[in-house]
N, C-alpha and C positions, 0 to 999 in steps of 0.2 A: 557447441561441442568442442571442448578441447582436440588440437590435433593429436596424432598416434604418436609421434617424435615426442611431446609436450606429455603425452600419458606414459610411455614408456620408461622418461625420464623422471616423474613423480613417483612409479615400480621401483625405481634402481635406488630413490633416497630411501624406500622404505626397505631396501634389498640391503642397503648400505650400514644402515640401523643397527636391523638383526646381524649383521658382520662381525661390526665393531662391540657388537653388546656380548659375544660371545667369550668363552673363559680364554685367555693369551698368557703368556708366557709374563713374570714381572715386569714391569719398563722403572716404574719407577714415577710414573706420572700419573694421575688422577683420574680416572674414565668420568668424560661426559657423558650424560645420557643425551642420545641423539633423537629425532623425531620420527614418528612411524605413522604409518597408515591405521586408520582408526576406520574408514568404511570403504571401500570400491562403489563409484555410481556411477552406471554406462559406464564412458570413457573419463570419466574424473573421477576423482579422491576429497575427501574428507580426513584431514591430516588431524593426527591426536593434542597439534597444541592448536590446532583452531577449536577442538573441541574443550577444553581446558579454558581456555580463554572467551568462551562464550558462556561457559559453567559460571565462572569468574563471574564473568560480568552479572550473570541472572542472579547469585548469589546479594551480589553486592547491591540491587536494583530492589530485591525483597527485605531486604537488610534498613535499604534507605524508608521502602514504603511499610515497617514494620509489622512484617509480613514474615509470621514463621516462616523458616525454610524446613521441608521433608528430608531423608537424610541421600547423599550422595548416588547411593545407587538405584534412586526412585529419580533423580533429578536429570542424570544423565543420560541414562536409555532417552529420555522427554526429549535432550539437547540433539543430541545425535539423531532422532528423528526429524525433529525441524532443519538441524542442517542439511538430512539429506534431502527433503523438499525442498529449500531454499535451491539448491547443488541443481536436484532437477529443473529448476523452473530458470535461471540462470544460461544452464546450456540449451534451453528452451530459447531466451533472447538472443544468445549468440546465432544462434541458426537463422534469427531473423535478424542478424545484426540491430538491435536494440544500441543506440549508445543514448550518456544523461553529457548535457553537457555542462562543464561548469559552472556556465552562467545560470542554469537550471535548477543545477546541485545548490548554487549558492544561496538564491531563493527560497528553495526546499529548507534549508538551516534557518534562513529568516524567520519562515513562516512555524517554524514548528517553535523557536525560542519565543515567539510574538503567544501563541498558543499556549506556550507554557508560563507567560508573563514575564518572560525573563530575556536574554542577550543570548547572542553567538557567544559571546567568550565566558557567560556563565556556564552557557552549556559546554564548551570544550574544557572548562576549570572541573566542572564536576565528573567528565569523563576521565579526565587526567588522575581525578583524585581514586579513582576507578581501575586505575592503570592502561587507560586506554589512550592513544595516542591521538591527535588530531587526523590523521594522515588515515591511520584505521577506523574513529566516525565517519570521516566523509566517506571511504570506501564501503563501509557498513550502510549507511545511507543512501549512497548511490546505485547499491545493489537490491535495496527496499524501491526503490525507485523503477530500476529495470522490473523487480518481482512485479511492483507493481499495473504496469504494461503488458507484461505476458498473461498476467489475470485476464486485464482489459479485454486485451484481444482475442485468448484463446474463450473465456466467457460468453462473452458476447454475441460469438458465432452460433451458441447454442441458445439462445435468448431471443424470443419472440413476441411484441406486446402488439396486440390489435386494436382497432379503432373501438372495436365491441368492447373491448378490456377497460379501456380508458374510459366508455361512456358507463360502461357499469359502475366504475369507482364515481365518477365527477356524481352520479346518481344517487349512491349512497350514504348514508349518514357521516360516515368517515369523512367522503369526500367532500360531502359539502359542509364540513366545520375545519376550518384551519386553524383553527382555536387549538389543537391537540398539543400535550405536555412533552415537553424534552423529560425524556428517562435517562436514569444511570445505570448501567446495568452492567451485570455480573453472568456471565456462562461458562458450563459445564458440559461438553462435549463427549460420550463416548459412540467411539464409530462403527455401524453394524452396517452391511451391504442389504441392500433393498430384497436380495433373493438369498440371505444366510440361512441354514437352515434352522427349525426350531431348536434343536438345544444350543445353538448357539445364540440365538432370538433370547432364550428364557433364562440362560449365564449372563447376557450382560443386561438384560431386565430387572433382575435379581441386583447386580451390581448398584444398578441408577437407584434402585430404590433403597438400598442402605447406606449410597449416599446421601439420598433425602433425608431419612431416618438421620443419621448423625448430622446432620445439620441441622432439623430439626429440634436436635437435642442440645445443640449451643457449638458445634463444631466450627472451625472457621471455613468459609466459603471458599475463599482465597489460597489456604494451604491445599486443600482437595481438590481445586481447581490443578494446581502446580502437579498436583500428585497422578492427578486419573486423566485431566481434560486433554483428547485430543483436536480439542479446537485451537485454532490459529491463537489466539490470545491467552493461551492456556499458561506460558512462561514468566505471564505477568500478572497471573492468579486470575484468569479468566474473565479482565476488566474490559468490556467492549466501551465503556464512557459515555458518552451524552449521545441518544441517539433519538432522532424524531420518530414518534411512532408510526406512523405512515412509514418511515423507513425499514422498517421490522418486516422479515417473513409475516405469512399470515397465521402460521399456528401462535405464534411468538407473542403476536395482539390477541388472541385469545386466550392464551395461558395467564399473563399478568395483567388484563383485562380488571381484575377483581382485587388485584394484591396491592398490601400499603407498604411503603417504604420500608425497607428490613425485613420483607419475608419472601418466602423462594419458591417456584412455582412446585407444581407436579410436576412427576418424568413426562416428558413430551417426546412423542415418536416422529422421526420425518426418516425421508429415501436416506441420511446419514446417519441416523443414528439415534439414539434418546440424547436429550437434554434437560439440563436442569438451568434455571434463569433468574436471578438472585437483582430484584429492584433495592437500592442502594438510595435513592432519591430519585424525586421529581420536580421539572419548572416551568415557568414561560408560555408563551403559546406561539403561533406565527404570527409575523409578518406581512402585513397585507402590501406595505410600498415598496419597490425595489428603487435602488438607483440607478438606473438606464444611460446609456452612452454610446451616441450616434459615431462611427469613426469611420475613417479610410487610411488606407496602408499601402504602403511599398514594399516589397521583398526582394531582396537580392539572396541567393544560395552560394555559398562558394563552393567550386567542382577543380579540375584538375590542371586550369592555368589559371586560377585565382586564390588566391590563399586564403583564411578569414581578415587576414587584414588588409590586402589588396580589395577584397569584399568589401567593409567596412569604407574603406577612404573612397571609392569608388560610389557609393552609396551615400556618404558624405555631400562630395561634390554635385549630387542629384539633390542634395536639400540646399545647398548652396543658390542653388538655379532657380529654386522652387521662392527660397527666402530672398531674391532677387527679383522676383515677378512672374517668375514661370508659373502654369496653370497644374495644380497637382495631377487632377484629370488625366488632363493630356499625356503628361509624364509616368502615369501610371500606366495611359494605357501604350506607353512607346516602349515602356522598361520594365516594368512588374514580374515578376518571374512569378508571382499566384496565378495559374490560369484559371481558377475559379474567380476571381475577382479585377483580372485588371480589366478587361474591355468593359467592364463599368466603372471604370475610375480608380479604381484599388477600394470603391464603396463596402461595408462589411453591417450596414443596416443597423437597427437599434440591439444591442445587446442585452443577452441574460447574464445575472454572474454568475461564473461558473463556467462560462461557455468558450475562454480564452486558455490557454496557459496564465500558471502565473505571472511570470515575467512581462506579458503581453498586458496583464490588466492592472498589474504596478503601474503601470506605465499609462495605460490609460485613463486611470484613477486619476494618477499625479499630473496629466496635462489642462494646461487652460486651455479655455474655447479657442479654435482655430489655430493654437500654436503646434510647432514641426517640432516633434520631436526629436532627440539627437537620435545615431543608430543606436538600433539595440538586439542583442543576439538572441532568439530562441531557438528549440531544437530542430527548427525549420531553417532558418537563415538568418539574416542579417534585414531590420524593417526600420521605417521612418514611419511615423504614423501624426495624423491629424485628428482632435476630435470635434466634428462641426457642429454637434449639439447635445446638451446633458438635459435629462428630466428627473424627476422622481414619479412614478408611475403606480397604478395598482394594476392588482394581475387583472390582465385582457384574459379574454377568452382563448388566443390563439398560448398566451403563456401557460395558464392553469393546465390547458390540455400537453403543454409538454413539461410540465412539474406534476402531472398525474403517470405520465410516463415514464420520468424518472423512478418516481415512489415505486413504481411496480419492476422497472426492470431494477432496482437494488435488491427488492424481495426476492427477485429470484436469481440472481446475480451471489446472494448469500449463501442461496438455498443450492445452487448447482455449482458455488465453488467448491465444499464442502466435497460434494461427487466426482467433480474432476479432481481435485488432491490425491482420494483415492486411486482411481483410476489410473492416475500419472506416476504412482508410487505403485502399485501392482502389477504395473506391466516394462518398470525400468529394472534392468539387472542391476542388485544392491547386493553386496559381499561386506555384512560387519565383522572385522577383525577383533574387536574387542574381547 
């Protein structure tokens, strides 16, 4: 939450606006239009050239993926809804001080240009050509980043998988074939509250179903998606991308259970709403071998007589010792600031991947056996790391049972974001100006 100084003073620009925009006396000089308040949320704002500028941007984004665009005043109410979700969920981090750090951020760019088969400077070339600045990706990212934490955490707290859970899936057909296809998939989200009453149950029933109907009839997925979808991915025509089916809510595997590439389910009802689910293609199966990596680590944090680079050289000179003959062990357990791991050595046992930060498993990736790594920064601290042994593995018994737990707590990690969005939006004070 922005402080009351800091919101007071986002009032006075939008106070400052209406001022200046009013009729004056000739000067002789040209009136700028100045910027204004486009929504009130909680104690922050939603200013109208952010909104403008993320318009822009979704314009230009269906333009590249050509992708009709619907006309401006179906596009904007969409934009302005997502910002004020973003806005909520933001001051949500802040209160739990949420920071990304750099070296985190920087990462995060790797891995998404690597995904897109392309470069950092491809991707800031085509933003640029976009009108968007480098300075405003990364902030735009960074704050994808924060959202995506405060999911995490505020999620998760309501998410519950049992042992029973897990053995009912490794039991079932599903789970014992890991054989299952990567989907591409397409959704169409409109949102009804679990206890709305019937005519508003039988209004947007009505709705879902004449979007099947026109889609049905050759409509494009993707424009309808932009126009109706109040699902998270709705500004980029309802593309959820490659998704494992195990990772699917469970109505989600029953709906397209049956459908071939290019055709689109029935309306599907859940506690959010109806859905429509548009299979785009399919591949692949799983992977039975992982590659596994045995490591140990040192953490240093910097606090309030350490700086990050007083941190860093200090942490340094502890690999110095270590690449000298000192015993990592010992060293970890004398200096470690993880107190989950040092009086074991700084040991961190055979790894899943997945199970580190990325920065952390860059980094373990790229080490040969037994070599010290130089420091490296994650949103933890500052670590030196060793890796004492690599395998290539099939899933153990102890793994399968927590990639069945994964698989379920995603399903409903989907299924209950969807209900907290709501939630978080019905009970924040929201004031559109527009």
């Amino acid at each position: 939450m922005i402080a009351r100084s800091k919101f007071i003073q986002l009032l006075n620009v939008a106070a400052l606006a209406v001022v200046f925009s009013l009729p004056s006396l000739p000067t002789g000089a040209e009136e700028v239009p100045l910027d204004r308040v486009a929504a009130i949320v909680n104690e922050d704002v939603v200013m109208a050239s952010e909104l403008e500028s993320r318009t822009k941007d979704i314009y230009a984004r269906l333009e590249e993926n050509g992708t009709a665009a619907p006309p401006r005043d179906v596009v904007v109410p969409q934009v302005l809804d997502r910002l004020i979700l973003e806005r909520l969920q933001l001051i949500k981090g802040q209160r739990v001080n949420i920071r990304i750090s750099d070296a985190d951020l920087n990462q995060a760019l790797e891995n998404s240009a690597r995904r897109q088969g392309t470069t950092v400077d491809q991707i800031t070339e085509m933003a640029h050509k976009r009108g968007v600045t480098l300075s405003s990706l990364r902030h735009q990212m960074r704050n994808e980043m924060i959202i995506a934490k405060v999911q995490e955490g505020s999620i998760n707290r309501r998410i519950s998988i049992t042992e029973q859970e897990i053995d009912n899936f490794l039991s079932s057909e599903e789970g014992r074939t890991w054989s299952s296809p990567d989907l591409n998939l397409g959704h169409i989200l409109l949102s009804l509250s679990s206890g709305a009453p019937r005519d508003e149950v039988a209004e947007v029933e009505q709705k879902i179903r004449d979007l099947y109907n026109q889609i049905h009839n050759g409509a494009d997925f993707k424009n309808l998606a932009v126009a109706n979808s109040a699902g998270q991915n709705a500004l980029s025509g309802g593309d959820l991308g490659w998704r494992k089916t195990e990772q699917l809510p469970s109505i989600f595997i029953a709906a397209i259970e049956n459908l071939s590439p290019g055709q689109t389910s029935e309306p599907i009802r859940s506690d959010a709403g109806y859905h429509l689910l548009k299979l785009y293609d399919q591949r692949g199966a799983v992977k039975q071998i992982v590659l596994q990596h045995k490591a140990r680590h040192i953490l240093f944090m910097p606090n309030e007589i350490r700086n990050d680079e007083e941190t860093q050289k200090a942490l340094n000179n502890l690999r110095t010792e270590i690449l000298n003959g000192g015993d990592f062990a010992v060293l970890a357990k004398e200096h470690s600031e993880d107190i989950a791991t040092a009086l074991s050595g700084g040991e961190l046992d055979w790894s899943v991947p997945g199970q580190f930060t990325p920065v952390f498993e860059k980094t373990m990736n790229e080490s040969e056996i037994d070599q010290i790594s130089e420091p490296f920064q994650s949103q933890y601290g500052w670590h030196i790391m060793q890796v004492t042994e690599r395998r290539k593995q099939d899933f153990s018994k102890d793994i399968q049972r927590s990639q069945a737990h994964q698989i379920l707590k995603r399903r409903k990690f989907d299924e209950e974001l969807e209900i907290w969005l709501k939630e978080i939006r019905d009970e924040a004070f929201i004031d559109i100006k527009l």
